[in-house]
N, C-alpha and C positions, 0 to 999 in steps of 0.2 A: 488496123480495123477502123472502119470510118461511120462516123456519126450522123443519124436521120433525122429530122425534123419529121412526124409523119401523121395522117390523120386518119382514123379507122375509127370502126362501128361495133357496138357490141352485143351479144345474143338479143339484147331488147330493142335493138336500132339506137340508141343513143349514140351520141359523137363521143370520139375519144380524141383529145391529142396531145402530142407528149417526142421526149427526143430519145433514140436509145442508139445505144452503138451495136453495129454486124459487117459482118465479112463483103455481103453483098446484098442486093435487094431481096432473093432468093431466102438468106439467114434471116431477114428483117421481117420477111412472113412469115418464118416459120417461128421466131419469137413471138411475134403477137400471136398467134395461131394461139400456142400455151398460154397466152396469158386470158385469152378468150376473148380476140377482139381480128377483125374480118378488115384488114388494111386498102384504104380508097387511091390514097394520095402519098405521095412520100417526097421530101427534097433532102440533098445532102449537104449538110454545116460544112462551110470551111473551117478546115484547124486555123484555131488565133494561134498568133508568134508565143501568147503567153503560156498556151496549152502545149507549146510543140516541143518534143522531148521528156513532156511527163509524162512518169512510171514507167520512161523505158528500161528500168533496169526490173529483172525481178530478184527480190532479195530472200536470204535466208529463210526470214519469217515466210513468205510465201512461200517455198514449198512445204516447211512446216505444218502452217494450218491447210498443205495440199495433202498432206500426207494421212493427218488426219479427218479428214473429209473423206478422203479415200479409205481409210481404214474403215470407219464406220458406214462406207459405201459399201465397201466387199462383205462387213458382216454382217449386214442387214438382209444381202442375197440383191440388192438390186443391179441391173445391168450394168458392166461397166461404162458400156457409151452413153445410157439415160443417166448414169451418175455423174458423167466428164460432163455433160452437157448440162447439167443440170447446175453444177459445178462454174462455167462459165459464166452460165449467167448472175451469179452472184458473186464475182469475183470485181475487186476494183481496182487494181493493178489493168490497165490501159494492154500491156504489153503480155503481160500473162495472159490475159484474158482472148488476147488475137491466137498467142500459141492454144491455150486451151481451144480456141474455134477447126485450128490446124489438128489437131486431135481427133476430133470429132469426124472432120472432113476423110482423116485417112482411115480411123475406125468403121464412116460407114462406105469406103472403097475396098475396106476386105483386111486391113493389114491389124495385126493384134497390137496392144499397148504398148509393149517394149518397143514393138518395131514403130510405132510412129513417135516414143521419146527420143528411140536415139534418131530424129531428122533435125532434135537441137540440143547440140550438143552443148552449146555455153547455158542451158538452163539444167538437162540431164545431162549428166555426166556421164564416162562409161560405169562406174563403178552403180551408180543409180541404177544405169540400166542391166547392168548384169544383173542386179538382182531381182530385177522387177520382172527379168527374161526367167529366170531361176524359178520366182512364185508361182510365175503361171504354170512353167513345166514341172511342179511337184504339188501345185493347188493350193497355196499356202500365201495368198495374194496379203490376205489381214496379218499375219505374224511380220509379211516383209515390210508392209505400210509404217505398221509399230514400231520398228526395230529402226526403220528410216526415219521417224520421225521422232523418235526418241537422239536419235544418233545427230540428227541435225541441232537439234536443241541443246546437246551437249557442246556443239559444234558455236553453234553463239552465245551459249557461256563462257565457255572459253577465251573466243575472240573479246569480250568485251572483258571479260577478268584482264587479258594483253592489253588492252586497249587502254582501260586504268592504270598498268603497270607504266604503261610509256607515256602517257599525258603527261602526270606529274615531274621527272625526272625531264620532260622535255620543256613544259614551261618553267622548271629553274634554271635550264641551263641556256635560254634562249634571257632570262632576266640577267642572267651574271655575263652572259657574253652581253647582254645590251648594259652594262654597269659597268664593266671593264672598257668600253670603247669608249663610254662616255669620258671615263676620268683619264684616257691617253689622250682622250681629241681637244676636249676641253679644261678641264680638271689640270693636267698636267703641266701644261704648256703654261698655262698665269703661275702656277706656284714655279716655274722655272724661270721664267724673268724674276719674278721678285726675290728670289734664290742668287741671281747674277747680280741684280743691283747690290747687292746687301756685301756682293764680295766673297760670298763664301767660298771654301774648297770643299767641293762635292763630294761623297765618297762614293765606291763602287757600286752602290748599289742604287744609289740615285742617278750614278751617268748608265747605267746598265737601261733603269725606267726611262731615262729622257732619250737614250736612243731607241728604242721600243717605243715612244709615242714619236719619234721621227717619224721612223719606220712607218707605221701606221698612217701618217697623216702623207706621207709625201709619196710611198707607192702602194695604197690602200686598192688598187685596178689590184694587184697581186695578189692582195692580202686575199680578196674575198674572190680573184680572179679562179687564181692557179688552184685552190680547195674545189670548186666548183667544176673548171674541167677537168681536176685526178677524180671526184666523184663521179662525172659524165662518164668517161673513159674505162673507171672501172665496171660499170653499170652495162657497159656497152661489149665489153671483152664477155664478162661472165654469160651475157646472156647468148653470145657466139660462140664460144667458145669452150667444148665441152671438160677439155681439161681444166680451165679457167674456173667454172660453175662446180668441179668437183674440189679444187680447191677452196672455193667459198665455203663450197657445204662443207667439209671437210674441217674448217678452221672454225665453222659455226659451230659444228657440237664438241672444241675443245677450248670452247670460250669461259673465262672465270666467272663462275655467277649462274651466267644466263645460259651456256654450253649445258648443263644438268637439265637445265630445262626444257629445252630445246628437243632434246631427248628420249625424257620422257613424253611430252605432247607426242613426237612421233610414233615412240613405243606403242601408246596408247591410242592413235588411230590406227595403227595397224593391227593391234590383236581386237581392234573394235573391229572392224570391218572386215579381216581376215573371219573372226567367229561368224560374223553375219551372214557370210559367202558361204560356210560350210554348213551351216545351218540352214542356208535354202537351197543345201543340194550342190552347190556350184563345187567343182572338184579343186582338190588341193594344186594340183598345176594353176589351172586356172584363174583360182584365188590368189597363189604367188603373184603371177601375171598382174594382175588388175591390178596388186598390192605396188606395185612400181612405179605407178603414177598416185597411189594413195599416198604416200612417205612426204612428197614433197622436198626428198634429198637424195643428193646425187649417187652419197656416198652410202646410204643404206639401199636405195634402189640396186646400184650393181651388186652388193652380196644378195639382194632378193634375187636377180638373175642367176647368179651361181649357184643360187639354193634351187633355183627350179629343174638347173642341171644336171646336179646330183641328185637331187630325187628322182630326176627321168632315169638318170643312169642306173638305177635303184638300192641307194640308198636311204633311210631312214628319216623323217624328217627332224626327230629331235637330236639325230648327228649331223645331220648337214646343218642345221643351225651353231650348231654349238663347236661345229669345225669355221665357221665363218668370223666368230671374233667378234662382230661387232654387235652380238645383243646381249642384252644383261642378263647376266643367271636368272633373273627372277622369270624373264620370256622364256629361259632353255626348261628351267625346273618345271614351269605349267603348261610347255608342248610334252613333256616326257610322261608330265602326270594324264594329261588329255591324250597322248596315245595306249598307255596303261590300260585306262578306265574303259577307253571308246566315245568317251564325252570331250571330245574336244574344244568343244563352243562352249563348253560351261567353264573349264578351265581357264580357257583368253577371257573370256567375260570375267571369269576373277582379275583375270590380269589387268584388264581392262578399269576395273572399278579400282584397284590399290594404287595406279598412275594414274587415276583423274584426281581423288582423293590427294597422293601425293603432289600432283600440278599446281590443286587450287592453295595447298600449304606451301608450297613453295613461293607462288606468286605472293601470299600475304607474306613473306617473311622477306621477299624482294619489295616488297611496300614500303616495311618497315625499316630496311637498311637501306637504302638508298635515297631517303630523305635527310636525315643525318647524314651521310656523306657527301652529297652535295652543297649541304649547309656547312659542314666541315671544309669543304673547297674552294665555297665563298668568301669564308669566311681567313683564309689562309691567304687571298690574292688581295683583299682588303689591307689585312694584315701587313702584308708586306709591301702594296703602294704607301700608305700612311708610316709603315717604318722607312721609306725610302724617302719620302717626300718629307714627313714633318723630323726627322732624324739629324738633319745640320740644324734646324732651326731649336733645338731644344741643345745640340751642341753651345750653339751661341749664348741661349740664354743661361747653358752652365757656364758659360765665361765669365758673365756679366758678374762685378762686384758691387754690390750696393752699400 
């Protein structure tokens, strides 16, 4: 979207001038049009180097407050394309704001909202737009807006509860690897000479340390080489490599710790999003379906395939779950209770609130022990440089007879 310098006049003839961004010269009138001003002159701003690339991303919080704009668009009853457009124009996201223009342009060429989100698919997703295809086709635009907008904001709590989780535990271990290099590279090396002058006989576990800050200092291309291209390398297999990425996934949810959690987050987007799908209509195939790329793992996506199998084949959905192994009773127990009842969306939505509630307990309790054991770890490599190093010199001074 590119930016106008422009001059126009308003119902009284006064001059107006001012800068706004639009699609084309064509958009740039029909903005001022609504704002009540009759455009004379217009010229177009070059983008500065320093404007170039902002807000190209649009981020979580923006669809967000999209979602809710939208909600309160659908239940007011106004149109949805005087609401998209109305929408853009008070949007300040650069990048959004061009997709919102693309919106407008296909809504008034005839195509309905679903079909113009999904022409971008790294902003709607398909799962977005299944459902937003779903609303229109059972009229139920405001409950999907809701449920999406609720579901995203659970979605950036989340991420930033993770986010807290790994900072911490990442800045101590980026301090101890930087504390440990220092006392091999420098630390080590002066108390080794003044160790040889002095005569002493070393024991194993000081010639252990002094060949380890060799090591370090003499093929250190290695040290930080070889860690760097197995890290490349595996990075690069998983993401070719479908067997490769099933093993990742695979090794992810039976990791100690963090494997539990992992787990759950998944659980919990999927009976989120699974409920959401059935709730506006979208059929249980199809929900499966979508649900495969909702997991974000390799090794739960394929029993999602086999479950869509067997229920094609027609079976049952809370036996074909519960034949597949890989979800937790507490998934099996509240498909079995949601097919009972016929409330099936109420059911996952329970399941859905006792793994978010469990998630956010988990992560605090991974807060809480993971700072003590790191500090435990530091505090053990300490330990044992200083039992290494100062350990002849206190030999010696127990020699000494005064």
């Amino acid at each position: 979207m590119a930016s106008f310098q422009y001059k126009a006049v308003d119902k009284t003839g006064q001059p107006a001038r001012g800068a706004l961004d639009a699609a084309n010269e064509v958009d740039l009138e029909l903005r001022l049009r609504r704002m009540g001003l009759d455009l004379i002159t217009f010229r177009e701003l070059e983008k500065s180097a320093s404007s170039f690339g902002a807000g190209g991303k649009v981020t979580r919080r923006d669809l967000i407050t999209f979602c809710f704009d939208m909600e309160q668009i659908t239940r007011s009853g106004i149109p949805l394309l005087e609401g998209v457009r109305d929408l853009r124009d008070s949007i300040e996201n650069p990048r959004f704001r061009e997709i919102l223009t693309t919106l407008t342009e296909d809504m008034e060429g005839g195509r309905i909202l679903s079909q113009s989100m999904s022409q971008h698919p790294s902003v709607f997703d398909n799962v977005f737009v299944s459902l937003i295809r779903a609303g229109e086709q059972a009229g139920r635009l405001t409950e999907v807006f809701a449920n999406l907008g609720a579901t995203l904001k659970w979605q950036d709590e989340l991420a930033a509860q993770t986010k807290r989780l790994l900072m911490y535990p990442a800045f101590v271990l980026v301090v101890v690897v930087a504390v440990l290099l220092f006392m091999l590279v420098f630390l080590v090396p002066q108390v080794v000479q003044l160790l040889k002058a002095m005569g002493i006989t070393l024991p194993l576990q000081t010639q252990f340390l002094i060949f380890t800050s060799n090591f370090v200092i003499n093929y250190w291309p290695l040290v930080f080489g070889i860690p760097t291209v197995v890290v490349i390398a595996l990075v690069a297999t998983i993401r070719r490599n479908q067997k490769a990425q099933y093993l990742w996934d695979y090794s992810k949810l039976h990791l100690p710790v963090i494997g539990p959690i992992i787990q759950k987050i998944i659980m919990s987007r999927f009976t989120n999003f699974f409920a959401l799908m059935y709730q506006s209509g979208i059929t249980i195939l199809d929900a499966i379906k979508t649900s495969e790329e909702i997991v974000g793992n390799r090794v739960i996506a394929d029993g999602l395939v086999r479950a869509g199998q067997q229920i094609n084949a027609g079976e049952s959905l809370t036996e074909t779950f519960q034949n597949l192994g890989i979800f937790p009773p507490l998934v099996i127990r509240m498909l079995r209770v949601g097919e009972a009842t016929g409330a099936l969306d109420t059911a996952l939505m329970n399941c859905t609130y006792f793994y978010n509630r469990d998630v956010k307990d988990s992560v605090d309790k991974g807060m809480a022990m993971i700072g003590p054991a790191l500090t435990v770890c530091l505090g053990g490599m300490m330990a044992f440089i200083m039992w290494a190093v100062l350990g002849p010199v206190y030999d010696i001074l127990g020699k000494i007879k005064f």
